[in-house]
VEXLO-360482 format. One record per residue (C-alpha): x, y, z; residue in one letter. Coordinates in steps of 0.2 Angstrom, whole numbers, padded with zeros to 4 digits, always signed. Layout:
REM VEXLO-360482
XYZA/...
END
This chain:
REM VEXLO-360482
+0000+0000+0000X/+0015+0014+0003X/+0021+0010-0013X/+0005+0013-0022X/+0002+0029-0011X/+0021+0034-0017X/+0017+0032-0035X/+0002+0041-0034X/+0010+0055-0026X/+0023+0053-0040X/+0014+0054-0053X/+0002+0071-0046X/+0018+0079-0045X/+0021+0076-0062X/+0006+0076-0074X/-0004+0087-0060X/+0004+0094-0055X/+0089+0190-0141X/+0078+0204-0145X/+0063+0214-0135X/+0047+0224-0137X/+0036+0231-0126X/+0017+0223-0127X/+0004+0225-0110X/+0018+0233-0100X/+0029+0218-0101X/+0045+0217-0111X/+0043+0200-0124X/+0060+0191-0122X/+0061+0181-0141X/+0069+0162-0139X/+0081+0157-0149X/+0085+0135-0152X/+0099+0129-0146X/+0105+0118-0162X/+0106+0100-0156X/+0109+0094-0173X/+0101+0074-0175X/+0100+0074-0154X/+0085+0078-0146X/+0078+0078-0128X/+0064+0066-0125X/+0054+0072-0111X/+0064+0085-0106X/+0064+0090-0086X/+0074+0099-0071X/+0090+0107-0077X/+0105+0114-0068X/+0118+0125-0073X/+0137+0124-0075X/+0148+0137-0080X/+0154+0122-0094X/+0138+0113-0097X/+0120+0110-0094X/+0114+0095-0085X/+0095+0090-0085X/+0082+0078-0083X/+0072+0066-0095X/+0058+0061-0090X/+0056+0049-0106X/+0053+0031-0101X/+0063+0027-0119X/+0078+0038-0115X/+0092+0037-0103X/+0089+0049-0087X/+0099+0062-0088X/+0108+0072-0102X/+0121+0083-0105X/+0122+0100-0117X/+0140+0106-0119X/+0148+0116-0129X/+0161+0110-0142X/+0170+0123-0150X/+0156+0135-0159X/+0144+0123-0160X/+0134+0114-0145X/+0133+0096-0141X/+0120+0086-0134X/+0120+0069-0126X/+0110+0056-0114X/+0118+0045-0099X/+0116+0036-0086X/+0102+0020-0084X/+0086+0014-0078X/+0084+0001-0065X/+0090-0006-0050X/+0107-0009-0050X/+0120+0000-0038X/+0124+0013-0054X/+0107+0013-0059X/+0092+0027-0058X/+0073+0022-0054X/+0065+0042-0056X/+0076+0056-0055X/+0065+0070-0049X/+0078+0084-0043X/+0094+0091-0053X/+0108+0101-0043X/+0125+0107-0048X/+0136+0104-0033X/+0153+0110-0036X/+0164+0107-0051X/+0155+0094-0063X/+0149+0086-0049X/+0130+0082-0049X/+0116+0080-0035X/+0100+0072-0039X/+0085+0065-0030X/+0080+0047-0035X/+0060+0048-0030X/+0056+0030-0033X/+0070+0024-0022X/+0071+0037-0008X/+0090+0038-0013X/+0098+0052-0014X/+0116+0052-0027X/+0129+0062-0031X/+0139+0060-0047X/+0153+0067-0058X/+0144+0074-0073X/+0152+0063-0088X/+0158+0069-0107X/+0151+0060-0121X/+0154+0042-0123X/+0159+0041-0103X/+0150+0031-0091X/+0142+0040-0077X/+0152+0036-0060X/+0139+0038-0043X/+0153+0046-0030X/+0139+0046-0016X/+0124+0035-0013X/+0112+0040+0004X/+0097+0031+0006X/+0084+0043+0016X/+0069+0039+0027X/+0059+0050+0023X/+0045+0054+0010X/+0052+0068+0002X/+0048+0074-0015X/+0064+0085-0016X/+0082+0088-0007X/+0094+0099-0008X/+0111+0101-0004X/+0116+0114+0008X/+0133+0125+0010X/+0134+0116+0026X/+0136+0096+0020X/+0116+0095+0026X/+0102+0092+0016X/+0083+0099+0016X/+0070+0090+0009X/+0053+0095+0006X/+0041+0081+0014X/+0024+0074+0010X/+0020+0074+0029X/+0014+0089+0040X/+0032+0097+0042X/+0035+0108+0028X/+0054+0106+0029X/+0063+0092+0035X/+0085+0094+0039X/+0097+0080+0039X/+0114+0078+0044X/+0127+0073+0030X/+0122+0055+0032X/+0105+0059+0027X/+0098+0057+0048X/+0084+0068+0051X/+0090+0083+0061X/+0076+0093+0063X/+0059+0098+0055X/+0056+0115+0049X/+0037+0126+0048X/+0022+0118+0042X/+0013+0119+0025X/+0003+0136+0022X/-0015+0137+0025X/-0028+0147+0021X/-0039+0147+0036X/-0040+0136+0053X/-0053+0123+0044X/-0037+0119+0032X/-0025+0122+0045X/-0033+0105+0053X/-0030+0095+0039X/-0016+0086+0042X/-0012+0079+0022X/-0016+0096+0014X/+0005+0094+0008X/+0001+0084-0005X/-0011+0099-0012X/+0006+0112-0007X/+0019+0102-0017X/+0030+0113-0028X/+0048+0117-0032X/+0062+0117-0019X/+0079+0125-0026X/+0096+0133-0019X/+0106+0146-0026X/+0124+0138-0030X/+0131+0146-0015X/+0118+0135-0007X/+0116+0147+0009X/+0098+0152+0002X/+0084+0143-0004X/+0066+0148-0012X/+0049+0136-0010X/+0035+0137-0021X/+0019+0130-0025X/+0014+0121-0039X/-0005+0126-0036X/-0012+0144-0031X/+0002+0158-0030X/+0013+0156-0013X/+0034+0160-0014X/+0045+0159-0001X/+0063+0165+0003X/+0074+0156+0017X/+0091+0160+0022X/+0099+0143+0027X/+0111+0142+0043X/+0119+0128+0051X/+0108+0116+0059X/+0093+0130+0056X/+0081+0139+0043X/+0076+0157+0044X/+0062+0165+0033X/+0067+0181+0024X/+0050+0181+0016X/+0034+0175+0012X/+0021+0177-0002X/+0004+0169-0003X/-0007+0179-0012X/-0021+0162-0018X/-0020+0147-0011X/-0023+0129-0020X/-0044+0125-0023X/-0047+0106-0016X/-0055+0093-0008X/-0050+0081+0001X/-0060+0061-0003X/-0059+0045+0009X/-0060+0028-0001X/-0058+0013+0009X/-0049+0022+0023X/-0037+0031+0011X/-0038+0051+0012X/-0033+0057-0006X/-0031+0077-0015X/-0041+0081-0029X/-0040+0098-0035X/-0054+0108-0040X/-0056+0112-0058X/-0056+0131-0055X/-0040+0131-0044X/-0025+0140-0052X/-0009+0133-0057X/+0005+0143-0050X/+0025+0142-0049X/+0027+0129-0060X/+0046+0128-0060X/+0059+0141-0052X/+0078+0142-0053X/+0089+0151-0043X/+0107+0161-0043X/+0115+0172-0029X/+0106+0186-0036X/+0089+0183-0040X/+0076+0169-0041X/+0068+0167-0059X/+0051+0159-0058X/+0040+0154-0072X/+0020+0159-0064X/+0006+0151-0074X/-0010+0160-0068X/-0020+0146-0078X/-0034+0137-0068X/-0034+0120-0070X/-0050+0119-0083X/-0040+0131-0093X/-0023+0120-0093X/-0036+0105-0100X/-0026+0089-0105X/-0012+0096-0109X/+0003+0087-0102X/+0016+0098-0095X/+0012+0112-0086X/+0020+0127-0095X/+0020+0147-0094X/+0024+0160-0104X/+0026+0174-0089X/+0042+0174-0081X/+0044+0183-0066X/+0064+0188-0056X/+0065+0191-0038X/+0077+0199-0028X/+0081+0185-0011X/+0071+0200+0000X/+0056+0193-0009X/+0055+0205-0021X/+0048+0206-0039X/+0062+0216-0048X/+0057+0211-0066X/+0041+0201-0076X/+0043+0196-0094X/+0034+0188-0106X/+0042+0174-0115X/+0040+0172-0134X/+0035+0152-0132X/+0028+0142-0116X/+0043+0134-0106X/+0042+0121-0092X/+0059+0121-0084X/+0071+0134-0084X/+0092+0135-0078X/+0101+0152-0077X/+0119+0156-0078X/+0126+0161-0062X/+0128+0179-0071X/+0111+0181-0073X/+0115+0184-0092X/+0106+0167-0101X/+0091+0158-0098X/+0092+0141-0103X/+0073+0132-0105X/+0060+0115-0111X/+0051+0121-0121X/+0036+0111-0132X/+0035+0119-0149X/+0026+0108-0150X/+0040+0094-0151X/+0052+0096-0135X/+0067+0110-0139X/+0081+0117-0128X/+0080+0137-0131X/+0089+0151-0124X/+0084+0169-0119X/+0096+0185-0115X/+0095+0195-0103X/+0110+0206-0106X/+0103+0219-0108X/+0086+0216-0099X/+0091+0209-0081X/+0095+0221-0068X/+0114+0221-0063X/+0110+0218-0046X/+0097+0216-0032X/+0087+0230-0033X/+0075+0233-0016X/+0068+0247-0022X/+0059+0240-0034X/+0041+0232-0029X/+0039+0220-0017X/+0041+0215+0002X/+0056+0221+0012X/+0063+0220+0029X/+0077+0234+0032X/+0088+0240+0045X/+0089+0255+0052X/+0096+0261+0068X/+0082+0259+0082X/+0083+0277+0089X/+0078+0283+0072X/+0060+0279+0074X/+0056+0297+0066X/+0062+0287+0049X/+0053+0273+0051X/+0039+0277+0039X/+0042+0276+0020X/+0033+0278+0003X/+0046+0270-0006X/+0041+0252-0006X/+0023+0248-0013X/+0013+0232-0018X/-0002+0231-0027X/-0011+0229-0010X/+0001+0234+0004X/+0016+0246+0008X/+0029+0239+0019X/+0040+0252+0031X/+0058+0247+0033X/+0060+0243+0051X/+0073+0237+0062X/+0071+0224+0077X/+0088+0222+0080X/+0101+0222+0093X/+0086+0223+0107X/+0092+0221+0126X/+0084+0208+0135X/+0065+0216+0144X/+0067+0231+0132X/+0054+0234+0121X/+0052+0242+0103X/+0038+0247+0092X/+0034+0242+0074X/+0023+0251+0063X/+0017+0244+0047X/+0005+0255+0034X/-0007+0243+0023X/-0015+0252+0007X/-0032+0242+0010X/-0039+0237+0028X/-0031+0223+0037X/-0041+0208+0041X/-0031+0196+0051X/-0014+0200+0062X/-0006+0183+0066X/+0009+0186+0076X/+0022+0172+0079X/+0039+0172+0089X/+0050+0158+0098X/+0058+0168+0115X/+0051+0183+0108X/+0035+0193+0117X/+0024+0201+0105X/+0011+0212+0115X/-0001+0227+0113X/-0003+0227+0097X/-0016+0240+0089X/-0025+0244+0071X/-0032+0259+0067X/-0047+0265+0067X/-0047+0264+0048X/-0037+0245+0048X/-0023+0255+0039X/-0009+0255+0051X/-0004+0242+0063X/+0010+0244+0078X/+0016+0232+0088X/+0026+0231+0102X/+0041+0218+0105X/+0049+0212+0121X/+0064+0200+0117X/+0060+0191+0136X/+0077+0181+0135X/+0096+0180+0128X/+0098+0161+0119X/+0101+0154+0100X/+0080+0156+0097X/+0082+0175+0099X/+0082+0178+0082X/+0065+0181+0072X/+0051+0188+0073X/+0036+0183+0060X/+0020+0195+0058X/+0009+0190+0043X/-0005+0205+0038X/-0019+0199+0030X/-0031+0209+0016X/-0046+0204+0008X/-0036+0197-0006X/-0019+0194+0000X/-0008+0185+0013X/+0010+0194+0016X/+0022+0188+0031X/+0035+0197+0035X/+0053+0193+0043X/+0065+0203+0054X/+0080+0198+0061X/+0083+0201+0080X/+0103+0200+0086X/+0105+0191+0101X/+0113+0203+0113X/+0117+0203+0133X/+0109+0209+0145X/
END
């Protein structure tokens, strides 16, 4: 029965889951083919970039696993390896892709619960595993961190779960968003929040998102701990949930909204591909695609949307934010390219719209409001919440552009206390009292809620002595 209930949850991740011009406000990026000459890509999936070649995933049950794009003088070359089976060498479904170090590659075997690291081969070579770590876990990604640990997204109530380098559980991490408490208490309602889990190659940071609905988030990644930078949840996936011999199943609604369907990440920004689509709308298409890419900063803000020339399903970015590599279905599977030379910014820009947590010096309170930094539905004031003695307590203030339904406040060793809305449900304070020195003292969440949008915000507080 668990193995039915993993391929099930397998294949509703899978099947359920240049030149510009100005058109509806957004700048049309324009494709072009990456020349594979008589190779092509099967089914293509995941890809990860290296600065000398571009590693991917193909999901084709006739084609070898993985392939390889590199360049070969002034022209490219293209290539499959590795094998399907059960051997010690062998691959049942790769479900994850990530550039290590070097040409070495990591990889998520689903199927097998195995995760394997391996030196990415040249043509004709056989692929050589150089690490195998069988996990305990049901995870539908893993990635590796900066600190020899590994974080993988589960399908159980925990939204992160930590290992240690020999794949142990260490710790879980949050719980899956949720729209109201009636959905809070559903203890499966991960297998409607599956999405993309992803690194950037420093592997310090990593970004979630959902498959279904439109929710993004932005983690810093520490030793032995995760802290939220920021969150966005703006719709959250339609479902219901059926019981059929004692089994509890997902089945999305019809009129839900595809979201994130695939994001990448590089020490700059995070590039994710936003469908928007319901369901109904997608139909029987098999691979979910978008046309909309969207480029945060890592403060979770939208620096940049484009429109692509042609749908794409997955996407892998050169770690100087110059070239977008993508799947595309034309409607036969193609590897194309998009520049953004001229067309990404140069560097994280936080004035651009979005969510932002600042620092500013905490006597400065005069400073604290700001006009800068807008959203389509809230304004976010740079606030600091740092270096705060023990029993001392400092205000917040945070001004909303449309009334505030909800205040959910959340802390570890941190008092949150007296908090007030305006008259008009425009403004919010609060009040913080760090009530203790120790390693929790360290953030402070507060999610504002509108009519039509979820926003959770982050702030780091220093640990300081008494």
């Amino acid at each position: 029965m668990k193995h039915f209930l993993l391929i099930y949850q397998v294949f509703f991740l899978l099947f359920s889951c240049s030149f510009h011009k100005q058109l509806n406000s957004l700048t049309i990026l324009n494709h072009r083919t990456v020349d594979l000459g008589n190779d092509f890509v099967g089914y293509g999936g995941y890809l990860a970039y290296n600065q000398d070649f571009i590693a991917g995933i193909d999901f084709s049950p006739s084609m070898q696993p993985f392939f390889c794009l590199r360049q070969n003088g002034s022209s490219e070359i293209l290539f499959h390896f590795g094998n399907k089976g059960q051997g010690p060498n062998d691959f049942l479904m790769p479900y994850s892709i990530q550039h290590i170090n070097n040409d070495t590659i990591g990889t998520w075997d689903i199927m097998s619960s195995t995760y394997c690291e391996f030196i990415n081969p040249h043509e004709n070579e056989e692929l050589k595993i150089e690490k195998k770590i069988k996990i305990q876990a049901r995870l539908s990604r893993i990635v590796k961190t900066v600190f020899n640990q590994y974080i993988g997204l589960t399908f159980d109530e925990g939204l992160f779960l930590l290992l240690d380098s020999a794949g142990m559980p260490v710790s879980t991490f949050f719980e899956y968003p949720y729209q109201n408490n009636d959905e809070h208490q559903i203890s499966i309602r991960s297998n409607a929040y599956q999405g993309n889990l992803v690194t950037n190659p420093s592997k310090n940071k990593m970004v979630y998102s959902s498959f279904k609905g439109e929710i993004i988030h932005f983690y810093e990644i520490e030793n032995n701990h995760i802290n939220t930078i920021a969150k966005i949840e703006k719709e959250y996936p339609l479902y219901r949930i059926e019981r059929t011999e004692g089994i509890e199943g997902v089945v999305s609604n019809a009129n839900g909204k595809l979201g994130y369907i695939a994001t990448y990440a590089t020490d700059n920004f995070v590039y994710a591909l936003f469908s928007g689509e319901t369901l109904r709308e997608h139909g029987i298409r098999v691979n979910y695609e978008s046309s909309t890419l969207r480029i945060f900063n890592w403060n979770g803000v939208l620096v940049e949307e484009y429109k692509l020339d042609v749908p794409c399903s997955y996407l892998c970015v050169s770690d100087d934010d110059m070239t977008i590599w993508a799947v595309a279905s034309k409607p036969d599977i193609e590897l194309v390219c998009f520049d953004l030379d001229k067309n990404t910014p140069k560097k994280p820009n936080d004035k651009k719209n979005g969510i932002i947590v600042d620092s500013v010096k905490e006597n400065d309170r005069k400073n604290i409001f700001s006009n800068e930094n807008t959203t389509d539905d809230i304004k976010i004031i740079p606030v600091h919440i740092g270096k705060i003695p023990v029993n001392k307590t400092i205000s917040m203030k945070f001004g909303v552009e449309s009334m505030i339904d909800i205040v959910t406040k959340s802390s570890n060793d941190i008092t949150v206390k007296d908090s007030a809305v305006s008259a008009n449900k425009t403004f919010l304070l609060v009040n913080i009292t760090k009530t203790q020195s120790g390693a929790f003292s360290d953030t402070i969440h507060i999610s504002l809620e509108t009519s039509q949008n979820k926003f959770v915000f982050s702030g780091e507080v220093i640990s300081s002595k008494n």
